[in-house]
C-alpha positions as CSV (number, residue, x, y, z in Angstrom):
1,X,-66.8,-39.3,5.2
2,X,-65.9,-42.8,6.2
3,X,-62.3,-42.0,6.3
4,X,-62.7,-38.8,8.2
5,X,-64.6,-40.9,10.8
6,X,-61.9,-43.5,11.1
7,X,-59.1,-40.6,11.5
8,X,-61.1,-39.4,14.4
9,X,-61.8,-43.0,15.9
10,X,-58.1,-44.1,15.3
11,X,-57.2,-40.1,17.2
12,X,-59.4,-40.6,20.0
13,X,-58.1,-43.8,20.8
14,X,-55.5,-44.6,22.9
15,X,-52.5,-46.8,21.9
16,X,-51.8,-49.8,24.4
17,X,-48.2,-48.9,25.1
18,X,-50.3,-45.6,26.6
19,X,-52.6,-47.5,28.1
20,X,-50.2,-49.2,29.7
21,X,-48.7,-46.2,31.5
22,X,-52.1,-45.0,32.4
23,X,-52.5,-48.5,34.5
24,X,-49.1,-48.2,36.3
25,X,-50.0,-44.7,37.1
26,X,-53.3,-45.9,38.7
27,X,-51.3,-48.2,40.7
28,X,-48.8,-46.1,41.5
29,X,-51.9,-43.4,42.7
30,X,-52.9,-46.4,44.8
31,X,-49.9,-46.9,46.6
32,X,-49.2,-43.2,47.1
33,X,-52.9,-42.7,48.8
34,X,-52.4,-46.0,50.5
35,X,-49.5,-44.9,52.0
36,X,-50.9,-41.4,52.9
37,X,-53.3,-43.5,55.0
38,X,-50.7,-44.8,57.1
39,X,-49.0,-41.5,57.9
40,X,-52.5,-39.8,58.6
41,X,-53.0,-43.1,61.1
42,X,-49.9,-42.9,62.5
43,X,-50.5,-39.3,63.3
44,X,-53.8,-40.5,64.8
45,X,-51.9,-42.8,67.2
46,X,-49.1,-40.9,68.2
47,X,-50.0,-37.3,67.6
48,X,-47.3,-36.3,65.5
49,X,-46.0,-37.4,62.0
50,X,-43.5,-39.9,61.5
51,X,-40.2,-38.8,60.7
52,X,-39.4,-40.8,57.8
53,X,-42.0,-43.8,56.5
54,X,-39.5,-46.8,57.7
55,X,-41.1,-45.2,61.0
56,X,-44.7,-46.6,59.8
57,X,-45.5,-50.5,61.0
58,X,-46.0,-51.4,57.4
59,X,-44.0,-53.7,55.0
60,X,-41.5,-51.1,53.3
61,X,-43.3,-52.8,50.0
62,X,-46.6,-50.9,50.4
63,X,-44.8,-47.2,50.1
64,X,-42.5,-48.3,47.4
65,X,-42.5,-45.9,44.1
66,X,-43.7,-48.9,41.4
67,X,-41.2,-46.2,38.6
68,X,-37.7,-46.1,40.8
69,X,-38.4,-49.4,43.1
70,X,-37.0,-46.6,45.7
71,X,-39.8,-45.6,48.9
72,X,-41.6,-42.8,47.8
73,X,-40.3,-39.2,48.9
74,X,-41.8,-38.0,52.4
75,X,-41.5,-34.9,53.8
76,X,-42.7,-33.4,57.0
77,X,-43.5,-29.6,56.3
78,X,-45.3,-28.2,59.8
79,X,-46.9,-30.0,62.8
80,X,-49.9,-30.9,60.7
81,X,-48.6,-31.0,56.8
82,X,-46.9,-33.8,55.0
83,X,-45.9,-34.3,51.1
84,X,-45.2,-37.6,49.7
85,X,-43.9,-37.7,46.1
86,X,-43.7,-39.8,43.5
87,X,-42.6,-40.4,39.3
88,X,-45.8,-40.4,37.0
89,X,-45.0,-41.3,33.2
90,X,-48.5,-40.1,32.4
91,X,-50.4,-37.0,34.0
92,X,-53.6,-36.5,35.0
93,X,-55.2,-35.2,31.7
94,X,-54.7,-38.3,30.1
95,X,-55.6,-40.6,32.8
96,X,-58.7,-39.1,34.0
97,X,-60.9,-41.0,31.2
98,X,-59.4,-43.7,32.7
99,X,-60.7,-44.8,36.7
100,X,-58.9,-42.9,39.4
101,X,-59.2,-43.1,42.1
102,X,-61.5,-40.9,44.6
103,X,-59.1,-39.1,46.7
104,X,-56.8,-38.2,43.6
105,X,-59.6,-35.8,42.2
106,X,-57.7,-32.9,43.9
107,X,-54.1,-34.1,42.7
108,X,-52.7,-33.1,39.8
109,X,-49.9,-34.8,38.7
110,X,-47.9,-34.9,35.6
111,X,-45.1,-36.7,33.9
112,X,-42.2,-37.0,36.2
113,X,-41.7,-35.8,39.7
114,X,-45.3,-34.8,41.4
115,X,-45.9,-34.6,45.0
116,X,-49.2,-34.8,46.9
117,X,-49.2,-32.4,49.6
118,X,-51.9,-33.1,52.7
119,X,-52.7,-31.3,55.3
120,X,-54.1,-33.5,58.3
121,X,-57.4,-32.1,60.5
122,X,-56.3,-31.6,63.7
123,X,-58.8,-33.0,66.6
């Protein structure tokens, strides 16, 4: 019974190199919402989304993708829709024992290339 137990402990468990992964992902979720802040207030401001996120009066830093060093991907899809995208090495299964956070309830990303697509409220 005992070993059986630690099977299951050792299973459930997550291994620090994972860990690891699920932390930069977190971070990485961070910057991605963080930056999704500054186009929604930019849109705010000027009424229309920015053309490319150089365009946002932030340090280039704070949209940067923590996997490729590269900005994040942007794109403008209609007046009031935007998608930013970004590399994941975990996805959202195995991080969500983990904290997230709030606003990435709704986005589901996985290992590699996942894009959070967000549609602004028009006033």
């Amino acid at each position: 019974v005992f070993s059986i137990m630690t099977v299951g402990i050792a299973l459930y468990q997550e291994s620090p190199a994972k860990v690891r992964l699920i932390i930069k992902d977190k971070q990485q979720l961070d910057m991605l919402y963080g930056t999704a802040q500054e186009v929604d207030t930019y849109y705010q401001k000027h009424k229309i989304l920015p053309k490319k996120l150089e365009d946002l009066p932030v340090d280039p830093k704070t949209y940067k993708d923590l996997q490729t060093q590269n900005s994040f991907v942007y794109k403008a899809l209609e007046k009031d829709t935007y998608e930013l995208c970004a590399q994941f090495k975990t996805n959202k299964k195995d991080a969500k024992r983990h904290y997230m956070p709030y606003d990435s309830r709704d986005f589901d990303f996985k290992v590699g290339e996942s894009c959070l697509k967000r549609k602004l409220y028009l006033q």
